[in-house]
C-alpha positions as CSV (number, residue, x, y, z in Angstrom):
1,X,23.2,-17.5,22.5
2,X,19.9,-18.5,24.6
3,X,19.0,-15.3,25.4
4,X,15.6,-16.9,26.7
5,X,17.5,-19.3,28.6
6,X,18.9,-17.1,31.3
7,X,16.4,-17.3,34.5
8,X,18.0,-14.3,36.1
9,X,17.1,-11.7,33.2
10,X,13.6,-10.6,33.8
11,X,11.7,-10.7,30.9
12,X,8.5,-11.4,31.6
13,X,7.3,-7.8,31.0
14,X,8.6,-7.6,27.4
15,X,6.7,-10.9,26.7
16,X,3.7,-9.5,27.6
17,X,3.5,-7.3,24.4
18,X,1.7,-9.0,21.8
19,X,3.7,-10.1,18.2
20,X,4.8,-7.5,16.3
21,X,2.5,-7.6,13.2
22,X,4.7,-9.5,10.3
23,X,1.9,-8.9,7.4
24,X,2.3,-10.1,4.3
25,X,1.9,-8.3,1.5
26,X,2.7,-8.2,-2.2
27,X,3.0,-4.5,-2.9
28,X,6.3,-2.4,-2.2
29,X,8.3,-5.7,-1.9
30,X,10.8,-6.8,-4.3
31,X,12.1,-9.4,-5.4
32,X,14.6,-11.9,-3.2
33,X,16.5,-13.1,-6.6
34,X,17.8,-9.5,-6.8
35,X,20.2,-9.7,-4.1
36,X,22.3,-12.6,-2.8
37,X,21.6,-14.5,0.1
38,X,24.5,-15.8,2.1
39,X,24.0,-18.9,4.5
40,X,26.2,-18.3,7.5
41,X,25.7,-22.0,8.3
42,X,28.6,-23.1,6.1
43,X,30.6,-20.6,7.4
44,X,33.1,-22.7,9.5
45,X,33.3,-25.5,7.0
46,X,36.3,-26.1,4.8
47,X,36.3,-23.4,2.0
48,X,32.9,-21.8,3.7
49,X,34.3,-18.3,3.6
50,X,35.7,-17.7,0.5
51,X,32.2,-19.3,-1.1
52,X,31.0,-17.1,1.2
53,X,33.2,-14.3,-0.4
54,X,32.5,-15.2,-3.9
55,X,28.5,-14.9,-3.3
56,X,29.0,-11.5,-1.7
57,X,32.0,-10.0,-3.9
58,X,29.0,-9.1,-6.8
59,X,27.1,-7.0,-4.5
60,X,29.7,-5.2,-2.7
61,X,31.0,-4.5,-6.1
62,X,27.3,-3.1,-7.6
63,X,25.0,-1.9,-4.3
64,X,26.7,-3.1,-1.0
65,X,23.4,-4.9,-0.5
66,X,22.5,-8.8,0.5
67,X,21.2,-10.7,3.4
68,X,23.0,-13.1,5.6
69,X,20.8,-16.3,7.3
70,X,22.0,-18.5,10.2
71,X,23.5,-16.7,11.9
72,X,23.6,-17.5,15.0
73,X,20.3,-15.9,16.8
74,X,17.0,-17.7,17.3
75,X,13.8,-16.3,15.6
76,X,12.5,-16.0,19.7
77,X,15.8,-14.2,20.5
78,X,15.4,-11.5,17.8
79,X,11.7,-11.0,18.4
80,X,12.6,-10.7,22.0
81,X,14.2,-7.5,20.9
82,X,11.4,-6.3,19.1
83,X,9.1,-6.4,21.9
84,X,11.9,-4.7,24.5
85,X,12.4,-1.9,21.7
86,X,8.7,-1.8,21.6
87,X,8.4,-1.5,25.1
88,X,11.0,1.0,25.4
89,X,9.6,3.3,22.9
90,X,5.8,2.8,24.2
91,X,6.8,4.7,27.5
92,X,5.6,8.1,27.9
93,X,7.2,10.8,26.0
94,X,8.1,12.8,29.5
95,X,9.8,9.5,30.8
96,X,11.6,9.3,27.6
97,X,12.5,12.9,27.9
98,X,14.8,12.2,31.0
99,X,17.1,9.2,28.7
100,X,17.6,12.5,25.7
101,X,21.0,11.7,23.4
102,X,23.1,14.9,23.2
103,X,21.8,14.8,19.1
104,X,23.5,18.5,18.7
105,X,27.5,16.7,19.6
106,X,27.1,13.8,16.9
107,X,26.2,11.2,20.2
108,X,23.2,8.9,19.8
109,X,23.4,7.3,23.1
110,X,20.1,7.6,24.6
111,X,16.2,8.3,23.1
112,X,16.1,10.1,19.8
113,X,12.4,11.9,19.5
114,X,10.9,11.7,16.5
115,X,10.9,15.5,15.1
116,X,14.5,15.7,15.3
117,X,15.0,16.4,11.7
118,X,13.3,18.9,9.4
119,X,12.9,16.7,6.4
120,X,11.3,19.8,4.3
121,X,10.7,23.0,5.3
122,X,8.0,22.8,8.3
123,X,8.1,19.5,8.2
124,X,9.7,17.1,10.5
125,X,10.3,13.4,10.9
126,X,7.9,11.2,12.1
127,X,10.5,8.2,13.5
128,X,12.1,7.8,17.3
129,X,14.4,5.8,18.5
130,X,16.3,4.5,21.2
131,X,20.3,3.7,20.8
132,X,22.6,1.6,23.0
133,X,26.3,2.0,22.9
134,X,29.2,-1.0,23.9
135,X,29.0,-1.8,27.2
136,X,32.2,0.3,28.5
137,X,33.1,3.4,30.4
138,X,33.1,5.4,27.9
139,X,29.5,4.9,27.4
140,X,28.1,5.1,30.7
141,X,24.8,6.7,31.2
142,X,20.9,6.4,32.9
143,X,18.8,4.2,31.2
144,X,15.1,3.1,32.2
145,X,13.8,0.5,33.9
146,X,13.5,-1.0,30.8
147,X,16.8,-1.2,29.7
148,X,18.6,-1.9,33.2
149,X,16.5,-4.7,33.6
150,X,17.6,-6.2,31.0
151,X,20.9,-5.2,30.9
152,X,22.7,-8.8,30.2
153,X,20.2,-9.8,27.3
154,X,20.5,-6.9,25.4
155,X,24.7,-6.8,25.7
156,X,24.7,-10.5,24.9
157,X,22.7,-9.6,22.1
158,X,25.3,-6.4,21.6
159,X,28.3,-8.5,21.3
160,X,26.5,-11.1,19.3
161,X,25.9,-8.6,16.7
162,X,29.7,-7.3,16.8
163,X,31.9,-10.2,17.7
164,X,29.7,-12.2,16.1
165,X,27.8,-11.9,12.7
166,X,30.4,-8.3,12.4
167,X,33.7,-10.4,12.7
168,X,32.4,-13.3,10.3
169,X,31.0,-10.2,8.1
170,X,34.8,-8.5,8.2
171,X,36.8,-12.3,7.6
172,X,34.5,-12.4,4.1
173,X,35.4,-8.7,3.6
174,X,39.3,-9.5,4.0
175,X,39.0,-12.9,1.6
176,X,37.6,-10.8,-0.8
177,X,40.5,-8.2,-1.0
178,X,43.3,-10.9,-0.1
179,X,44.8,-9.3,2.9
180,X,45.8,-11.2,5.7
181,X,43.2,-12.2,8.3
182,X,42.8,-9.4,10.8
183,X,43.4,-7.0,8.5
184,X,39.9,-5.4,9.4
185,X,38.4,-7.5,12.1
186,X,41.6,-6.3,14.8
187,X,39.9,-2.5,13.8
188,X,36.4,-3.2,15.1
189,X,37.7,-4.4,17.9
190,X,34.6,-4.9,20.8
191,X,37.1,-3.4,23.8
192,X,38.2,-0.5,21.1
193,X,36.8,3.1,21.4
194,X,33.9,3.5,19.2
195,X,30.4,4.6,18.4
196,X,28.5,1.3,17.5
197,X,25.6,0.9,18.9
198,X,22.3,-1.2,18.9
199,X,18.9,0.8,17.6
200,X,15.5,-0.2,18.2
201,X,13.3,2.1,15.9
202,X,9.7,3.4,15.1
203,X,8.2,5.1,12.6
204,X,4.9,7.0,13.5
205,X,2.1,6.0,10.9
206,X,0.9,9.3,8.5
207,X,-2.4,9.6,7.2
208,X,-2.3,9.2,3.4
209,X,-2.6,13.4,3.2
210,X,0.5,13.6,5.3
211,X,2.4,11.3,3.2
212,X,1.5,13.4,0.0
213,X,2.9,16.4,2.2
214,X,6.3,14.6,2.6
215,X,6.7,13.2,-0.8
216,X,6.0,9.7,0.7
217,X,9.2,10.1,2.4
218,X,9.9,8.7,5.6
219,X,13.7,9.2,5.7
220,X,15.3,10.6,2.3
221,X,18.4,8.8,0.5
222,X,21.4,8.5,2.2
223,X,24.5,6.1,3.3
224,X,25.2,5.1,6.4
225,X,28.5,6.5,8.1
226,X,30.0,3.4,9.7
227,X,31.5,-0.2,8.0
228,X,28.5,-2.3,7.9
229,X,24.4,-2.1,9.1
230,X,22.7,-4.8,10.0
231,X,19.0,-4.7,9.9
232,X,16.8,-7.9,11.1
233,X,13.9,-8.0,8.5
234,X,10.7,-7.3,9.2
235,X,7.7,-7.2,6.5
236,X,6.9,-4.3,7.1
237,X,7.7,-2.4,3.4
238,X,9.3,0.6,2.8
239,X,12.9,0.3,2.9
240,X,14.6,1.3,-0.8
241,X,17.9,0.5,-2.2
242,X,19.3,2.4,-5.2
243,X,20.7,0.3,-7.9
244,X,23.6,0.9,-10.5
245,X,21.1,2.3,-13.1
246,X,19.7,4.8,-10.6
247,X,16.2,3.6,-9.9
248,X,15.0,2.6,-6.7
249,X,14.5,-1.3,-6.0
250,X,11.7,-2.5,-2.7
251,X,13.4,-4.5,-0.2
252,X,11.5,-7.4,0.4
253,X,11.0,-9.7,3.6
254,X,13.4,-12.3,4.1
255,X,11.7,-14.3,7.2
256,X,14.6,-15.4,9.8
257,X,17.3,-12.7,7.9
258,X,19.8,-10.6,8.5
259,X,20.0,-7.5,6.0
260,X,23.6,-6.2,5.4
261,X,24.1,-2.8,4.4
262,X,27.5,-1.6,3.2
263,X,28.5,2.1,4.6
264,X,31.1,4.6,4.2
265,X,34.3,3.5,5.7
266,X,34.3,0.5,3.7
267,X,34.5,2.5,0.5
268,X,37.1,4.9,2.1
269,X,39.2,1.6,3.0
270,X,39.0,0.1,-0.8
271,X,39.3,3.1,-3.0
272,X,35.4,3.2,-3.6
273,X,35.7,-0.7,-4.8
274,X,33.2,-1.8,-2.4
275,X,30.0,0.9,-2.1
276,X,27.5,2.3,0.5
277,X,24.8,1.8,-0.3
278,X,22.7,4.4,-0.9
279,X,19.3,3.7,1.0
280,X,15.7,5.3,1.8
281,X,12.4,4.6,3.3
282,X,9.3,5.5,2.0
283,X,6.2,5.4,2.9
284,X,4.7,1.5,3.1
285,X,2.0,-0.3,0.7
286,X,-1.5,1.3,1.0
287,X,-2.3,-2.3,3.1
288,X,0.2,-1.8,5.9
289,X,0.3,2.5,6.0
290,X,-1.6,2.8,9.6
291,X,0.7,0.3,10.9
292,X,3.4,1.1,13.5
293,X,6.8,0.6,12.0
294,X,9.5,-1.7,14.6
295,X,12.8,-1.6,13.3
296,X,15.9,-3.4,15.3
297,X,19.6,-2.6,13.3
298,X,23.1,-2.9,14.6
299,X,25.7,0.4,13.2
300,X,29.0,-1.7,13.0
301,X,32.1,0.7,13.3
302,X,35.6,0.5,13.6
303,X,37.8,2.6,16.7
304,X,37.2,6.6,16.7
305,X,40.4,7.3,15.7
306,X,41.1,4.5,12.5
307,X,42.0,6.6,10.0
308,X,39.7,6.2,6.4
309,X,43.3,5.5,4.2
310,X,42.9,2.6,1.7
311,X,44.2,-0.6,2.3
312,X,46.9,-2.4,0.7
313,X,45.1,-5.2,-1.2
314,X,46.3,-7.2,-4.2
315,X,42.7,-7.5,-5.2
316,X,42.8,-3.8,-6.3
317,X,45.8,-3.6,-7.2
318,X,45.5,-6.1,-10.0
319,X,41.8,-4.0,-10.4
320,X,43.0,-0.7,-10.6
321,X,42.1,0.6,-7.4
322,X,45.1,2.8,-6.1
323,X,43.7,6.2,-5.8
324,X,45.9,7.8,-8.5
325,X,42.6,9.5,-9.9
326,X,41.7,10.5,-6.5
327,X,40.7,14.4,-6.5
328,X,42.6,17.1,-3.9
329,X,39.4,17.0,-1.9
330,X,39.5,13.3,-1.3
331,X,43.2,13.3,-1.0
332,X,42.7,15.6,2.0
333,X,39.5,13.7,3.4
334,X,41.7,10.4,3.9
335,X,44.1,12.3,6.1
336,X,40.5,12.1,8.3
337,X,39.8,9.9,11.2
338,X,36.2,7.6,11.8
339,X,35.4,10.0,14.3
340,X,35.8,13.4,12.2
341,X,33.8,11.5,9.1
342,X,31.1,10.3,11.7
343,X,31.0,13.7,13.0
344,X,30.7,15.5,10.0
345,X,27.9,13.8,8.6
346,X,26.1,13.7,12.1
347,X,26.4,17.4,11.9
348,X,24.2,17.5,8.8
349,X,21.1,16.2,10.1
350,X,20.6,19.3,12.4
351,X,20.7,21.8,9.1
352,X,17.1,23.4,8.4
353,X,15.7,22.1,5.4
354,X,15.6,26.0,3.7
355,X,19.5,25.5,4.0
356,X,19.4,22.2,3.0
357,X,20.7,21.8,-1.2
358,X,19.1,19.2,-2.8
359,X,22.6,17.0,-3.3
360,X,23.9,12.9,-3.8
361,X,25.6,11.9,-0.7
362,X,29.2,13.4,-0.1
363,X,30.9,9.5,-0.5
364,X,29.2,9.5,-4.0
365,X,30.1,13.2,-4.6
366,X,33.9,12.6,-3.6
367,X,34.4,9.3,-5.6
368,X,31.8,10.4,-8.6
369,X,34.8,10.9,-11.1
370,X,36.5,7.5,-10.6
């Protein structure tokens, strides 16, 4: 893309941050053999995607978990994010205040403060962000200096991430379940009406006493509510996936990678073939625990008002996957949209944590039985 190619985008002020720290470290990493790796380099050559597909099918099957490489982003381009989300969430809290997301209606556009949640009773969350939506009417609103300035690097970077790595993500999906190309990639549409958006993150260090208040918990389990996530590594530790046998695997550091997590819709779409992965972040390795925590993921989502019905695939067909054993309450949540699901589950981040039942995810509780 050459995002640092383009004379007329000022960025000499993001530059002028120094590296994010990319530590090394040996506890609370896993290990890379645990989940696939695919090469995006091969990805135009002949029989490149359905190799691609046959790498990927294991995980979508088992966690919804892997990592994608080359694909198509510099290492300078992506750190070029890091330091504009790190300048973006450095400004003062009362500037920040004037860019607020209207959290309460399900709408992340705008600065998230961190607090927003009560994790456990009295005790809030110690991450921020700031969100970006598609470049469209729809999803017009202030931004700082930081962000208007910079305007056409970040959307190139936007688009990259959806039309891009998303649409190459979505043609490996469709190989997979045999359905004819565009089957998903004409729902994500960039020009289509929905809530993806660009994040650029931070958790707020604890002292080691805090941590022991919050369980070591930095955000608790939970799936994400869109198709896919991508999150650019960092080696920063902390990040959790659950595993088929219910115990909780480290993510480690993949330098140069692209981490791909699965989320709802996809397992709406397939009859719970392919899973979201269930996720959490906990606190990092003793090593790394007073160090500021940069994140930089793209939510991939398809239009508002895509409804979550399954697919017509021969791949579950012949599998078994037709929703015969589906229970009333799933039945009925099909008849849903994006939008409503999204909603929903937005909505549940605002409940106290006294209200709060200790409870799986509602896509694992609706497809536990099958």
């Amino acid at each position: 893309m050459g995002i640092h190619t383009q004379p007329s985008i000022p960025t000499s002020s993001v530059a002028s941050y120094p590296p994010l720290p990319f530590l090394d470290t040996k506890e609370g990493m896993g290990a890379v053999e645990d989940f696939p790796v695919l090469d995006f380099s091969i990805f135009d050559e002949p029989n490149g995607i359905s190799a691609l597909a046959n790498k990927a099918q294991a995980a979508f099957e088992t966690t919804g978990f892997f990592y994608i490489t080359n694909f198509g982003l510099e290492d300078n381009e992506v750190k070029e994010q890091f330091e504009l989300g790190k300048q973006i969430l450095q400004l003062p809290k009362q500037q920040k205040e004037n860019y607020l997301a209207n959290l309460a209606d399900g709408d992340y556009n705008g600065w998230r403060p961190a607090g927003s949640i009560e994790q456990f009773p009295g005790l809030r969350d110690n991450w921020e962000a700031y969100h970006i939506y598609k470049d469209n009417k729809e999803n017009e609103r202030n931004h700082p200096a930081e962000v208007t300035e910079n305007k056409s690097m970040i959307y190139r970077f936007h688009r990259h991430c959806h039309e891009d790595v998303g649409s190459k993500m979505l043609r490996i999906i469709e190989a997979i379940l045999e359905v004819p190309e565009g089957t998903l990639v004409d729902q994500h549409g960039y020009d289509k009406n929905c809530s993806s958006f660009l994040r650029y993150g931070k958790y707020h260090p604890r002292t080691a006493e805090d941590n022991e208040k919050f369980n070591n918990m930095y955000v608790k389990d939970h799936t994400d509510f869109g198709s896919l996530t991508f999150l650019f590594s960092n080696s920063i530790g902390g990040l959790q996936v659950r595993v088929p046998d219910g115990t909780w695997k480290d993510i480690p550091h993949v330098p140069g990678s692209l981490i791909v997590i699965t989320a709802d819709i996809l397992q709406f779409w397939t009859y719970g073939y392919m899973r979201s992965t269930v996720h959490r972040v906990v606190a990092p390795p003793a090593e790394q625990q007073d160090v500021e925590r940069y994140n930089l993921i793209y939510f991939l989502r398809p239009a508002g008002d895509a409804l979550l019905n399954s697919i017509q695939s021969p791949l579950l067909q012949r599998l078994g996957f037709n929703g015969k054993n589906d229970s009333a309450e799933l039945v009925e949540r099909r008849r849903s949209s994006v939008e409503d699901w999204i909603l929903k589950q937005t909505a549940k981040n605002w409940v106290p944590a006294s209200d709060q039942r200790e409870q799986e995810p509602e896509i694992d509780a609706l497809f536990k039985k099958l």
